[in-house]
NUVEXVO-76085 format. One record per residue: residue in three letters; x, y, z of N, C-alpha, C in turn. Coordinates in steps of 0.02 Angstrom, whole numbers, plus 32768, in hexadecimal, padded with zeros to 4 digits. Example, Ala and Ser with C-alpha at 12.3 -4.5 7.8 and 13.67 -1.06 7.14 Angstrom:
2
ALA82947EE4818682677F1F818682947F5B8186;SER82827F90816282AC7FCB816582858002818A;
//
This chain:
414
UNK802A7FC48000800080008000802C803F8000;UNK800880697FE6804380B27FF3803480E8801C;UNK804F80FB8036804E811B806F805781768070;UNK80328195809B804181D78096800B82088072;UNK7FBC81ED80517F98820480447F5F81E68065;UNK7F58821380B27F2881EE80D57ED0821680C2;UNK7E9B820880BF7E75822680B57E53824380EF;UNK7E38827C810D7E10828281457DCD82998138;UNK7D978269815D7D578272814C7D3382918188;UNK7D0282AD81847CE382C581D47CA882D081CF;UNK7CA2829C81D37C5B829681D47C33828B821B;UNK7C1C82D882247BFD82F582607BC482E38256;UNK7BAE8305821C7B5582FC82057B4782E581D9;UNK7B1E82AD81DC7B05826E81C27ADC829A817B;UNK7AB682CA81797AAB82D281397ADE82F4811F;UNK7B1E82DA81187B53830680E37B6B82B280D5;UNK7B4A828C80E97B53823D80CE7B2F82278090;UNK7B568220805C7B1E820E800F7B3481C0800C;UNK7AEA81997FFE7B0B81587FF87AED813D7F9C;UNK7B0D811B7F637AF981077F1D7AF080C37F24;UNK7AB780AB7F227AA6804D7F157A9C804A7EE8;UNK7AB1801B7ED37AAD7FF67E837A897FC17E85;UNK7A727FAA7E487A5D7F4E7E3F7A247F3E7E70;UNK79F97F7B7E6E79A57F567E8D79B87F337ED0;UNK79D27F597EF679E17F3C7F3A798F7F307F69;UNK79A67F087F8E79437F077FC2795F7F357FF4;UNK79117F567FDB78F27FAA7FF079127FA0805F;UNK79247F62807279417F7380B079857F8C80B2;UNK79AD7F88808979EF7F9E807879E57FE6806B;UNK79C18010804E79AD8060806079838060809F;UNK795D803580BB794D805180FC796C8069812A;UNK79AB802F812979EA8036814F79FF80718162;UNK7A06808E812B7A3080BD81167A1081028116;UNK79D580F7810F799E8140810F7974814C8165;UNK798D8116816E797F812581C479B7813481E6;UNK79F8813C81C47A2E816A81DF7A2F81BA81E0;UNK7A0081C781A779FB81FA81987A3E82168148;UNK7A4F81C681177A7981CA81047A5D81DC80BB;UNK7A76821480887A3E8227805E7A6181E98022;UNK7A3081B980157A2481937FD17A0B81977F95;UNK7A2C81767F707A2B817A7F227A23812F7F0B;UNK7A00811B7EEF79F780E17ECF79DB80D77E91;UNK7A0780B47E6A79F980A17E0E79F1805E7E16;UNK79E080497DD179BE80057DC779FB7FEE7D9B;UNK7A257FA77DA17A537F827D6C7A887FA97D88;UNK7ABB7F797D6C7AFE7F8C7D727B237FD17D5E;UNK7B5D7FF37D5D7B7C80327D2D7BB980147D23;UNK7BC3801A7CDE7C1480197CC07C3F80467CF0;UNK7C7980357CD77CB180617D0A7CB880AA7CF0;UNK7CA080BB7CD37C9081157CB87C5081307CCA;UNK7C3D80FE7CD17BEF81167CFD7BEE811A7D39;UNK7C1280D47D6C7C0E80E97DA67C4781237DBE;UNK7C7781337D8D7C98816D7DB47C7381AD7DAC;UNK7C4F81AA7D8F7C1981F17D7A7BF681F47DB7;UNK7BD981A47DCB7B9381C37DEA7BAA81B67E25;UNK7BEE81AA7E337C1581A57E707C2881E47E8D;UNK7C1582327E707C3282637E867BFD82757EB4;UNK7C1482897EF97C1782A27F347BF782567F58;UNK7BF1821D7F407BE781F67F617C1881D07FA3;UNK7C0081C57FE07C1B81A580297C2781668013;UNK7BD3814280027BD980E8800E7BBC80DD7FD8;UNK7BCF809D7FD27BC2808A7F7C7B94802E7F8B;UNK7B7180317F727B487FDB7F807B307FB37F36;UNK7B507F7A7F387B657F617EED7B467F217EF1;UNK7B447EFA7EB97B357EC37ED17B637E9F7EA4;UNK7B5B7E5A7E687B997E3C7E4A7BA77E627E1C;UNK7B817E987E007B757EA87DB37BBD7EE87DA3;UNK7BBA7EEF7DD97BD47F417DCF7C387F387DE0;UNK7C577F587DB47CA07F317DD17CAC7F9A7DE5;UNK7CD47F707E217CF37FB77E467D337FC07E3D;UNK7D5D7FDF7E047DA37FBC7E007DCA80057E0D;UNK7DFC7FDE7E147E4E801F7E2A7E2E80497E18;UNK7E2880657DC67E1B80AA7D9F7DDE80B37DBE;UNK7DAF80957DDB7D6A80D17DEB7D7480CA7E39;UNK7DAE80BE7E6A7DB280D37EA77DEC80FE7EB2;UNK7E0F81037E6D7E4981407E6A7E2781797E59;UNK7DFC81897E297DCB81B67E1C7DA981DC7E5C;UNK7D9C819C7E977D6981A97EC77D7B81A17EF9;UNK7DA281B77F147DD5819C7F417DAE81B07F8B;UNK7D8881FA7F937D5A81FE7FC47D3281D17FCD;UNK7D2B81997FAE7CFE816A7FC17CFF813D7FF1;UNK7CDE813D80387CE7813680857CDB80C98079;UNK7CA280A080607C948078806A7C7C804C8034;UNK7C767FFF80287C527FEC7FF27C257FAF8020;UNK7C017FBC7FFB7BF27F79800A7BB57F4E7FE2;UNK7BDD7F207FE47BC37EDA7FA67B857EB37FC9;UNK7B5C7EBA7FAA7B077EB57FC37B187E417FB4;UNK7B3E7E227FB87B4F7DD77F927B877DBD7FC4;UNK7B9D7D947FA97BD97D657FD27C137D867FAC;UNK7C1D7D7E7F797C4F7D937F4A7C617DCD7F59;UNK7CB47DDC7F4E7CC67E1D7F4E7CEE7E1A7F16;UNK7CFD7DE57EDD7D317DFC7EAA7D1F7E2F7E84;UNK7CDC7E3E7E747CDD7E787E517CF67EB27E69;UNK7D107EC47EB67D227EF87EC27D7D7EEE7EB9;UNK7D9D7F217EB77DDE7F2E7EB27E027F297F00;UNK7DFA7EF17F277E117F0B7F787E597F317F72;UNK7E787F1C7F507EC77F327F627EC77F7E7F5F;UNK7EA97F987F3B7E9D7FDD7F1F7E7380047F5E;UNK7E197FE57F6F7E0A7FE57FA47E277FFB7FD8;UNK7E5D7FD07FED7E7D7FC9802D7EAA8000803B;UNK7ECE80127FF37EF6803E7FE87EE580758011;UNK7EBB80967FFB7E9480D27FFF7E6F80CD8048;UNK7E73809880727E518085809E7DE8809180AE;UNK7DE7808180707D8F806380547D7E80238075;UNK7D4A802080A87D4D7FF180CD7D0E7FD5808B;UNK7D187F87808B7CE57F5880697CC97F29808C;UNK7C927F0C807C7C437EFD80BE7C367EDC8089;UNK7C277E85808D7BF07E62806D7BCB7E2D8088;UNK7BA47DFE807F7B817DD380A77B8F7D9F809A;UNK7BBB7D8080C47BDA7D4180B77BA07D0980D7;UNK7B837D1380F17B417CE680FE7B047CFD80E5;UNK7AF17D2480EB7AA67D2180DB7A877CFC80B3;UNK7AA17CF180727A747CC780517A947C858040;UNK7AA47C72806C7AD17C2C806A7AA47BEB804E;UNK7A747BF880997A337BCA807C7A177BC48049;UNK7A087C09803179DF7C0A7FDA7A127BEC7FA5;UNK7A587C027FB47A727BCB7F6F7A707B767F90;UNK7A737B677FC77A757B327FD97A2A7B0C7FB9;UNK79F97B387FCA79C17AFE7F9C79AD7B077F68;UNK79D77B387F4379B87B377EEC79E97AF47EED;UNK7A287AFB7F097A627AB27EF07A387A6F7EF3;UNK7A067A7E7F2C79F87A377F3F79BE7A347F0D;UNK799A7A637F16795E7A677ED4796D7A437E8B;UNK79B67A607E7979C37A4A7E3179E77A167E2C;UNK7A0779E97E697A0C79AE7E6C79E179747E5D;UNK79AE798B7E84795E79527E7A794B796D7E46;UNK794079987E2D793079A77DE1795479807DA0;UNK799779887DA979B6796B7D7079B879077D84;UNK79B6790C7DC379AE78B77DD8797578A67DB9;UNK793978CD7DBD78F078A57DAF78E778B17D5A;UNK792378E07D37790A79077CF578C279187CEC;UNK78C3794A7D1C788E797E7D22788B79A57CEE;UNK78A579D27CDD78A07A087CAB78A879DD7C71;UNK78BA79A67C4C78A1797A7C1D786079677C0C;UNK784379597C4977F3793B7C5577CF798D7C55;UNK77E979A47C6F77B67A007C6B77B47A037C2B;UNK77EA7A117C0177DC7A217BBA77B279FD7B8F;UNK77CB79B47B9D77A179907B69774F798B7B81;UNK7744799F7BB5770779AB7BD376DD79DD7BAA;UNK76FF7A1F7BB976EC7A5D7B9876F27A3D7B43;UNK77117A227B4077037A167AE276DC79E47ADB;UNK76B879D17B00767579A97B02768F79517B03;UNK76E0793D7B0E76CF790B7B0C76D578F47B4A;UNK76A778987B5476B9788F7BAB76F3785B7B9C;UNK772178607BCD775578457BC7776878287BFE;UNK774577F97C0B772A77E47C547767779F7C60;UNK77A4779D7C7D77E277727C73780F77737CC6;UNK782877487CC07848774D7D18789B773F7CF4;UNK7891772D7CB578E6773A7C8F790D776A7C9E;UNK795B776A7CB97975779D7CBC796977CE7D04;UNK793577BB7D1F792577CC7D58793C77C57D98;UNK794C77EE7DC8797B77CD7E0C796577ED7E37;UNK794977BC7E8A796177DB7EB779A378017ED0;UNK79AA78347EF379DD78507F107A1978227F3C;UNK79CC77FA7F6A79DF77E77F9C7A1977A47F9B;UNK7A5B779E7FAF7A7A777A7FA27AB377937F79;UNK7AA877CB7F4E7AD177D07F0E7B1B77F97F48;UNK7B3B78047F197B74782E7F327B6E78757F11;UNK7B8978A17F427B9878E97F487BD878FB7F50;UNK7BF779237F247C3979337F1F7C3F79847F0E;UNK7C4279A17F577C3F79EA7F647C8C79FD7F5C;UNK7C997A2B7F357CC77A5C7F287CDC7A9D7F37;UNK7D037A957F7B7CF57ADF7F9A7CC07AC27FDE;UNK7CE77AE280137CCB7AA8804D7CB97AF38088;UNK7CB57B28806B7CA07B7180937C567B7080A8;UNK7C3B7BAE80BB7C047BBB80B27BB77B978098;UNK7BC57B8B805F7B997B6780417B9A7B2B8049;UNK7BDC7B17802D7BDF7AD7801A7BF37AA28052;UNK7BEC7AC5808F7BD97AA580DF7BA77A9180E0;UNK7B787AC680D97B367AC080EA7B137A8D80C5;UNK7B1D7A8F80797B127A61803F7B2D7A1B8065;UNK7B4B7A2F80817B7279C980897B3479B680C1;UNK7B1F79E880E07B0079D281267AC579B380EF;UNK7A9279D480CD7A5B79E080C57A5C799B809F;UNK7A93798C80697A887961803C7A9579288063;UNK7ABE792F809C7AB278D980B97A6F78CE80EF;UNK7A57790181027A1D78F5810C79EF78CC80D8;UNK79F378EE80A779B278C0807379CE787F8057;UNK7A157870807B7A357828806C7A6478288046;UNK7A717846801F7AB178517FF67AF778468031;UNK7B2E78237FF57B61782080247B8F78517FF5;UNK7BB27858803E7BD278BC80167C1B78B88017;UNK7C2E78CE7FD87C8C78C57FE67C7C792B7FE0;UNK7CBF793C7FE27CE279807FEB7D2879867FDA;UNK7D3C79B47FB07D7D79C97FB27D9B7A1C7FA8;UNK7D9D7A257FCF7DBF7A707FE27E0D7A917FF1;UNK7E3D7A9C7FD67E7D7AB47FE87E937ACF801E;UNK7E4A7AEE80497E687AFF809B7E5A7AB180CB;UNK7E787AAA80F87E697A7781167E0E7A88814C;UNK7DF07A69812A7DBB7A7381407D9D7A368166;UNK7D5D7A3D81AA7D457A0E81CC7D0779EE81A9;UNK7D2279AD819C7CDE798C81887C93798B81B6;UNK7C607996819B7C1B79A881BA7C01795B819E;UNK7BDF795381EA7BAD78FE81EE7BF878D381E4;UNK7BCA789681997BF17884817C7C1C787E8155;UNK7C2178BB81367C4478DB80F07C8C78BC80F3;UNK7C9D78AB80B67CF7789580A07D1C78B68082;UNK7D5878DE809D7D5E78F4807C7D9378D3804C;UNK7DAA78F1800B7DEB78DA7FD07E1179087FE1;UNK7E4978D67FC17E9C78F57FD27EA279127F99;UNK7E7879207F677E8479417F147E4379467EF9;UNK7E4C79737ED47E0579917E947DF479447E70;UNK7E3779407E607E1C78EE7E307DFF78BE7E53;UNK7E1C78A87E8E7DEC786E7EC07DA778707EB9;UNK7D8778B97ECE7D5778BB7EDE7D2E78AB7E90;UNK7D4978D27E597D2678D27E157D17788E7E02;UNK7D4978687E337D4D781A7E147D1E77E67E31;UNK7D1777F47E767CF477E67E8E7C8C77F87E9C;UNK7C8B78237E987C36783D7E8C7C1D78447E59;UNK7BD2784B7E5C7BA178407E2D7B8A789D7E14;UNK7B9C78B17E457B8078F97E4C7B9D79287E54;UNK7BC879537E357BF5798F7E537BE279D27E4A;UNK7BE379EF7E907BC57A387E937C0C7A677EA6;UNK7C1F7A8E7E837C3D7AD67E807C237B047EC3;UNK7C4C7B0E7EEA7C3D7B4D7F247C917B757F29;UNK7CB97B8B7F057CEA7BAA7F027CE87BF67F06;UNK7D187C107F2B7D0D7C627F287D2B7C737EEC;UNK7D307CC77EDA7D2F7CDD7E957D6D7CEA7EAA;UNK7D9E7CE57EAB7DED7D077EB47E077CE27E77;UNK7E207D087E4A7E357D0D7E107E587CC47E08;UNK7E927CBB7E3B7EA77C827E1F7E807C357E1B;UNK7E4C7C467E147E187C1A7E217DFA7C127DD8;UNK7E087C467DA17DDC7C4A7D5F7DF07C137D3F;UNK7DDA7BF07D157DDA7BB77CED7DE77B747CFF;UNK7DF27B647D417DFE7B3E7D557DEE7AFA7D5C;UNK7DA77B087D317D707AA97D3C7D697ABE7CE3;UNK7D907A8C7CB17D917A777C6D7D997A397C57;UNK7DB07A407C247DA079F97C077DBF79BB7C21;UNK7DFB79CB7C4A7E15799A7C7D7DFB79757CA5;UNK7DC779B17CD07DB279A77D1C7D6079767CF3;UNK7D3E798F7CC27D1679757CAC7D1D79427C88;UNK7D71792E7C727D7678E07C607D7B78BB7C99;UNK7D8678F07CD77D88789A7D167D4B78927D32;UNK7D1C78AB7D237CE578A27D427CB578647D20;UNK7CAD78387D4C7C9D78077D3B7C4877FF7D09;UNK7C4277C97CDA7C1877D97C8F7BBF77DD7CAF;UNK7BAD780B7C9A7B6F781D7C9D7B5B783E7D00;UNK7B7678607D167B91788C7D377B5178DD7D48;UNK7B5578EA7D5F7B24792E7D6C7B7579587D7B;UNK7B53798F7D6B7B8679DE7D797B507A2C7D90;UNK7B657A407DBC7B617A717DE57B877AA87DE1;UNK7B747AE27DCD7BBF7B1E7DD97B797B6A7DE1;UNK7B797B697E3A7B417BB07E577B787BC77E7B;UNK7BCE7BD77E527BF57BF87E797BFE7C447E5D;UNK7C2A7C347E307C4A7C677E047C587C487DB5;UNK7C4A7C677D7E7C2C7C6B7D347C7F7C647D27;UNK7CAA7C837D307CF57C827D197D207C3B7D2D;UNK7CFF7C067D467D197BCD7D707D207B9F7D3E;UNK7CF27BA17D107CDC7B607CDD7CE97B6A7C92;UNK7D007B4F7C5C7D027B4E7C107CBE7B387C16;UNK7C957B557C007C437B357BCB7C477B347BAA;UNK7C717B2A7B737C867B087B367C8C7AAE7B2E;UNK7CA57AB17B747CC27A837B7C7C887A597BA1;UNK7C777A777BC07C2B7A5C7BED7C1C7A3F7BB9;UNK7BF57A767BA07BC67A557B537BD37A257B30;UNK7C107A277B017C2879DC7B087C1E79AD7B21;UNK7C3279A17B697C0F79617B987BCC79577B88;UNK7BA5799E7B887B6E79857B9A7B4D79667B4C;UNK7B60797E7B1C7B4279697AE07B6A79237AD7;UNK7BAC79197ADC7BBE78DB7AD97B9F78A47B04;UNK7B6D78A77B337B6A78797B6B7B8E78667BA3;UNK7BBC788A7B9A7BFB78817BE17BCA789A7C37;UNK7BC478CA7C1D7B9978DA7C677B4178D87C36;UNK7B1C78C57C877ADB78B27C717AA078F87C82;UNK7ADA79317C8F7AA1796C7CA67AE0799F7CC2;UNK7AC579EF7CB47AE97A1A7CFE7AAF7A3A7CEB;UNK7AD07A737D307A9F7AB67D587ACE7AE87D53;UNK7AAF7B157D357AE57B557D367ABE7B977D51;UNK7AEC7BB37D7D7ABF7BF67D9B7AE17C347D88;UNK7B127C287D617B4A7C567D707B787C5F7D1E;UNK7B9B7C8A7D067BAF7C917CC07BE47CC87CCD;UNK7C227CB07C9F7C4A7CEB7C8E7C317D397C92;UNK7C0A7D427C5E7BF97D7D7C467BBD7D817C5F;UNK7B997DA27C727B4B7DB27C847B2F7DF57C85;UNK7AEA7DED7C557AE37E2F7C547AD17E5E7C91;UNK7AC87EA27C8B7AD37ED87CCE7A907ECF7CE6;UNK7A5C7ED07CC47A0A7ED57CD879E77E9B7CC5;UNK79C07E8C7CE379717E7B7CD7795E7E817C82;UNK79467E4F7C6E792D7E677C31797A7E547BFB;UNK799A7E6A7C0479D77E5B7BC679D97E247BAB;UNK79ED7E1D7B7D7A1B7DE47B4D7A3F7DC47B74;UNK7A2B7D817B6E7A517D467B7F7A807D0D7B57;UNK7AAC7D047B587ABF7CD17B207AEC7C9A7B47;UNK7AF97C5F7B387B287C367B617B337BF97B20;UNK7B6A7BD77B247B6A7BA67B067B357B5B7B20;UNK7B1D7B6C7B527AF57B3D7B6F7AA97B387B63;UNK7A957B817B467A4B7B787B2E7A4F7B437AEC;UNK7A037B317B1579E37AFE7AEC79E87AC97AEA;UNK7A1D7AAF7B207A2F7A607B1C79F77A4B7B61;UNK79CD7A1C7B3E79907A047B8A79AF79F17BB3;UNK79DE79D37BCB79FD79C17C0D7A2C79EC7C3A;UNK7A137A1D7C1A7A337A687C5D7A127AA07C70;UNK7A047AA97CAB79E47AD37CD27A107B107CDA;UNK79F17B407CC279FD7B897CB279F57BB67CEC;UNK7A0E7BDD7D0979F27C167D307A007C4C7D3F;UNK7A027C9C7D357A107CC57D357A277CEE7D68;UNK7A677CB67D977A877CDE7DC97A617CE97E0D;UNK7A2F7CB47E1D7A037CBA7E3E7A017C877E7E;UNK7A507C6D7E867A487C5F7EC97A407C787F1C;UNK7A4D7CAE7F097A4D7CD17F427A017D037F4A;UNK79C57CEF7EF979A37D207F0179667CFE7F27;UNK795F7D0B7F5D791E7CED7F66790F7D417FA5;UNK78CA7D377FAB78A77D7A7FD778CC7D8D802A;UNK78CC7D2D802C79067D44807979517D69806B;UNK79617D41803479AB7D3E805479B97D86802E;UNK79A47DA07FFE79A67DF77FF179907E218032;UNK796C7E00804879317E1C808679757E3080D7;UNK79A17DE980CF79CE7DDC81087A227E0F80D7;UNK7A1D7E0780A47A5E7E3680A37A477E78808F;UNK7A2C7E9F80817A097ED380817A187F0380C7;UNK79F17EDE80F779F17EEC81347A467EF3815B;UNK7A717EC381407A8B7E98815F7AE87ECE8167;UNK7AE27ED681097B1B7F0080DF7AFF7F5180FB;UNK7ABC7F5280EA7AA37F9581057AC57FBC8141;UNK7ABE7F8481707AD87FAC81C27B177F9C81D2;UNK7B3F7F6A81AE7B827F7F81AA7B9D7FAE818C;UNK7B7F7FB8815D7BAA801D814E7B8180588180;UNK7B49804381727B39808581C27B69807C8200;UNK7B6A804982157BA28034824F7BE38051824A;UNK7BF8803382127C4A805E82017C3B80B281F6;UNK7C0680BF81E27C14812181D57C0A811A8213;UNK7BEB811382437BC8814282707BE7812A82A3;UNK7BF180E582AE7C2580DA82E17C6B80C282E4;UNK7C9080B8829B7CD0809A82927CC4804D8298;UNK7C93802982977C917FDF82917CB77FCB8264;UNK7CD87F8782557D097F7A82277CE77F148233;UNK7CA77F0F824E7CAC7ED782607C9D7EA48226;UNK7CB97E7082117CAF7E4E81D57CB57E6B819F;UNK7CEC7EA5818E7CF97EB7814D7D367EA2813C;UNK7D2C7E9480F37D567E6B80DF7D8D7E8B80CB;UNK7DAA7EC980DD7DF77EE180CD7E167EFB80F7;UNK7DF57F0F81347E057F3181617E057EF88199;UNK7E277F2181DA7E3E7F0C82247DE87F0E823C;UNK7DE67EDE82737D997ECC82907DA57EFB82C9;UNK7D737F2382D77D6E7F3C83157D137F4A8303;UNK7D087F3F83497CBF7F4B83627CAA7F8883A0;UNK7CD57FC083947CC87FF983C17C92800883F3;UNK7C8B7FFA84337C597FFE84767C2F8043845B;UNK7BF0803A845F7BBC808A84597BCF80A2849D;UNK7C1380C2849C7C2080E784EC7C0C813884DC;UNK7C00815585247BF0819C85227C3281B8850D;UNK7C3B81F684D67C83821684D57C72824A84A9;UNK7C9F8274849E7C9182C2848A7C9182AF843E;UNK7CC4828C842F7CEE828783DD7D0D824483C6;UNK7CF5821E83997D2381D9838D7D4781DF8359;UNK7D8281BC83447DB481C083167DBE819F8301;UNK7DD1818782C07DD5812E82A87DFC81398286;UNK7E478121828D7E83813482897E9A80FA8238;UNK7E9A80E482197EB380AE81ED7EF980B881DB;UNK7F26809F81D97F7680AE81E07F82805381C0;UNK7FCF807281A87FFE803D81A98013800881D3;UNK80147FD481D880397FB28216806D7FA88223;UNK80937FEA824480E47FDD825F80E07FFD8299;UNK810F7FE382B481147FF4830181198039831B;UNK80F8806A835380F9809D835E80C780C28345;UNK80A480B18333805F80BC82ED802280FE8335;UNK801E80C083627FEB80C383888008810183D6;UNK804680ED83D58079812884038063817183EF;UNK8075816A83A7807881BB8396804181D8839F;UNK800381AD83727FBF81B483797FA581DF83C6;UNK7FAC81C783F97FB281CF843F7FD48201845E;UNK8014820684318043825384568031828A8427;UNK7FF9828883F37FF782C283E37FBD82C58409;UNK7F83829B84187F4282B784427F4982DC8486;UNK7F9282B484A07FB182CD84E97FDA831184D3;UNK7FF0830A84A88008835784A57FD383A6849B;UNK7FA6837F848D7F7683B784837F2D83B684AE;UNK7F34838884DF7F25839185207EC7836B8505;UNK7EE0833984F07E98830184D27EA382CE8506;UNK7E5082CD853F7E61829085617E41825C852E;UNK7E688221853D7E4981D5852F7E1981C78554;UNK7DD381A885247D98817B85567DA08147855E;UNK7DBC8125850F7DBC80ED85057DE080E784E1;UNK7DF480AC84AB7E2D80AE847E7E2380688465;UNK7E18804D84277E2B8006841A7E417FF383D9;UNK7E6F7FC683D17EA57FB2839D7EA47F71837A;UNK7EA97F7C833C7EAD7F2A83167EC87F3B82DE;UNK7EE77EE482DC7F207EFD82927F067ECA8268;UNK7F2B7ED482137F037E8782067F477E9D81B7;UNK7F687E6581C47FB47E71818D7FCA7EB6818F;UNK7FD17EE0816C7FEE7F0281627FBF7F498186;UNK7F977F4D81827F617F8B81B27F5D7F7081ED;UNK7F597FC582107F4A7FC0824A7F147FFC824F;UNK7EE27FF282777E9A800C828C7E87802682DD;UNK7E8B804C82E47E8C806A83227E4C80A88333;UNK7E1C809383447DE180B2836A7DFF80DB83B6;UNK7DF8811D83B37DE1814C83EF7DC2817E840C;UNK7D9B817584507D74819E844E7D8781D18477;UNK7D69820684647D96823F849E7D4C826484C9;UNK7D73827F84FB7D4182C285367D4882F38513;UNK7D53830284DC7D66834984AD7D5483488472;UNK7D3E837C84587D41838784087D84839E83E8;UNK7D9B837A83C87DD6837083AB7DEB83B78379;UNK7E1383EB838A7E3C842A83627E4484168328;UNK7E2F844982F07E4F843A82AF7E9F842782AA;UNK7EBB845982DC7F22842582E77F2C83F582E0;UNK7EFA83D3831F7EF1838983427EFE835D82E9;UNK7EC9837182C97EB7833F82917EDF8346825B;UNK7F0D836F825B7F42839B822A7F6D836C8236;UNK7F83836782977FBE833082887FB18302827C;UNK7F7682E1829F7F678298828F7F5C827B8249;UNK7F5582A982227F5C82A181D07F8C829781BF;UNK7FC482AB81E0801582A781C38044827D81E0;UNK8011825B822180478233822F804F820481F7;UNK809B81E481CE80AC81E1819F807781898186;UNK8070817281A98058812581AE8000810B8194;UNK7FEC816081977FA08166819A7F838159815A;UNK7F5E8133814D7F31812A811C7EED81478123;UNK7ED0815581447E81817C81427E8581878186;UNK7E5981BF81887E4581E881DC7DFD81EA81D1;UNK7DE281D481F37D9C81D981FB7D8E82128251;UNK7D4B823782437D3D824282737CE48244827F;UNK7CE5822082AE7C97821882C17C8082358302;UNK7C2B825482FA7C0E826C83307C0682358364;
//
C-alpha cells in the first residue's frame, strides 16, 4: 500500500452522508440507511466503469450487487469514497487491493443467503435425477411420456461437493439427510460435517461420485479451472452443478459432454458474461440442449435471503459511518467499538509498524485530549485504532493526526 495520502472525513452530520445503490437492492437496504438520516440515491441494473465514476461524484457509500465491477480506475477517480458494500457473498467484482489502499472499508453477506443456494442445489439435483424438465416439456407439447427410464432416486446416490465453505457445508448436511452419501474436496483443511468424506484430490472425488456440485469462491486464480480434464474424470453419465462463479467452467466443453453422453444432465446458475438488467439478451453455449437446467443467477434470489442481506449489508455501513464498526468486513482490521458516552470518536486506519499507536496518543496528550476509551486491531499489514475522547477535537489536533506519516484515512465521528 502507499503511504502518505491519508484521507480525512468528518462526518458530524448524518445528512452530509450521500449513499448510490445499484442492482434493485430490497427496499430494507435503503431503510437502513434512510433511518440514519443518510441522503440516498438508487438506480435500477448495473453502471459500466464511466458511469459509475460519474454518478459516484459526491458520493460516501456505494451498494452493488454481482453486476457492477468497482475497479482501481473508478476508486482512483473517487477516492472520497468512505464504504462499499456488496449486497451477495462475492466480492471479486470489487478491486480490494485498490479498496484497501485508499482505506475503503468493504461489507458483504457471507451468510445470508446460504440456504437459498443450498436448496435451488438440492432442487436441481432431484430434478435432473427424476428428468423433470424433460417430462415438463414434452408435457407442454402435448405428449405423455409416462416412463420410470433414466429416472433416479437421490437417496443412496453419491454427492461430491466442491468447495467445503459456507454452502457447501450446509449442502453436505442437507444432502445426507435425504440419504445421499457425500464425498468433499476443498484445499483448506476443512472439518467433515455428519458423515461426509473427504478426498485427498479434485480427481478422487470426480472419480468417485455420481453428482458434482461447484461451491468455489471467485478469486481469480480460480478461473478456468473445471475443463475438459476435470470432465474427462468424471465418471459416464454423471450430473454437474456450477451455483458458484460463471468464470470456473469451459461450456464449450460442458456441452460437449453433454451432447456426447458423457454426463447425463447439469444445472447452471451462473455464466461468464451476464447481462447488467432484467430483461436483456441472453446467450450461452448451453441453450437448448434438454438436459440442462438454466437459471439466471438466482441462487441467492429468493424474498428472504434479499430480505436478510438487505437488512444485514445495510447496517454494517451505518455502523462503520456512524460508529467506526469494522465488524466482518472483508479488508479491514475487526473492531466492534462499545456505544460509550464521549464528546468525539476517531477512527484512525494506519499502516502496521511499530509506534503507529504511541504517536497517535502523544499528539492527543500534547494538546491536552483526555482518553475515554481506546481500541486496537491489526489484520496484515493495517492497523485500526478507534478513540473516544471528553473533547471536541481542534482543527491542529486533526492536522497532525493526518500527518502522522503511517496514516491511511482519519475518520471523525459524532
Amino acid at each position: 500500500m502507499e503511504g502518505g495520502a491519508a484521507t480525512s472525513l468528518n462526518l458530524w452530520d448524518s445528512g452530509g452522508v450521500r449513499a448510490l445503490l445499484l442492482e434493485n437492492l430490497h427496499p430494507l437496504a435503503r431503510a437502513a440507511l434512510d433511518d440514519a438520516g443518510i441522503d440516498v440515491v438508487e438506480r435500477p441494473g448495473a453502471l459500466d466503469e464511466d458511469e459509475l465514476i460519474d454518478a459516484l461524484d459526491g458520493v460516501d457509500l456505494l451498494g452493488i450487487r454481482s453486476k457492477t465491477e468497482v475497479t482501481r480506475r473508478v476508486l482512483e477517480a473517487r477516492p472520497d469514497l468512505t464504504a462499499i458494500g456488496a449486497f451477495c457473498i462475492g466480492t471479486n467484482q470489487i478491486d480490494l487491493a485498490a479498496a484497501t489502499e485508499r482505506g475503503i472499508a468493504v461489507f458483504n453477506a457471507p451468510y445470508s443467503n446460504t440456504r437459498s443456494v443450498v436448496e435451488l442445489a438440492v432442487a436441481n439435483i432431484i430434478a435432473m435425477a427424476r428428468r423433470l424438465t424433460e417430462r415438463d416439456k414434452a408435457l407442454h407439447a402435448g405428449v405423455w411420456d409416462k416412463s420410470a427410464t433414466g429416472s433416479h432416486e437421490i437417496r443412496g446416490r453419491t454427492l461430491g461437493i466442491v468447495g467445503y465453505g459456507n454452502i457447501g457445508s450446509q449442502l453436505s448436511v442437507i444432502a445426507e439427510a435425504l440419504g445421499m452419501r457425500v464425498y468433499f474436496y476443498d484445499t483448506d483443511d476443512k472439518l467433515a460435517l455428519g458423515n461426509a468424506t473427504r478426498c485427498a484430490s479434485l480427481e478422487e472425488l470426480l472419480r468417485t461420485v455420481e453428482t458434482v456440485t461447484l461451491h468455489v469462491d471467485g478469486r481469480q486464480g480460480n478461473a478456468g479451472f473445471f475443463g475438459a480434464e476435470q470432465f474427462g474424470q468424471m465418471r459416464p453419465r454423471s450430473l454437474f452443478l456450477n451455483l458458484s462463479r460463471g468464470f470456473l467452467v469451459d461450456y464449450e466443453t460442458l456441452r460437449d459432454a453433454l451432447v456426447s453422453g458423457h454426463l447425463a444432465g447439469a444445472s447452471v446458475d451462473v455464466f461468464p458474461q451476464e447481462p447488467k438488467k432484467r430483461g436483456d439478451a441472453f446467450d450461452s453455449p448451453l441453450r437448448g440442449l434438454p438436459n440442462v437446467i438454466l437459471t439466471p443467477h438466482i441462487g441467492g434470489s429468493t424474498e428472504e435471503a434479499q430480505e436478510d442481506i438487505g437488512r444485514f449489508v445495510g447496517n454494517k455501513l451505518r455502523q462503520y459511518v456512524f460508529g467506526g464498526a469494522t465488524s466482518l468486513s472483508v479488508n479491514l482490521p475487526s473492531l466492534t467499538p462499545d456505544a460509550t458516552m464521549h464528546a468525539q470518536r476517531i477512527a484512525h486506519l494506519h499502516h502496521n509498524t511499530p509506534g503507529v499507536l504511541a504517536h497517535v496518543n502523544q499528539i492527543l496528550a500534547e494538546h491536552g485530549v483526555n482518553i475515554d476509551g481506546q481500541v486496537l486491531a491489526t489484520r496484515g499489514q493495517l492497523g485500526y485504532v478507534v478513540t473516544d475522547t471528553s473533547s471536541q477535537l481542534s482543527a491542529a489536533v486533526l492536522t497532525e493526526l493526518r500527518a502522522v506519516p503511517e496514516t491511511i484515512r482519519l475518520c471523525v465521528i459524532d
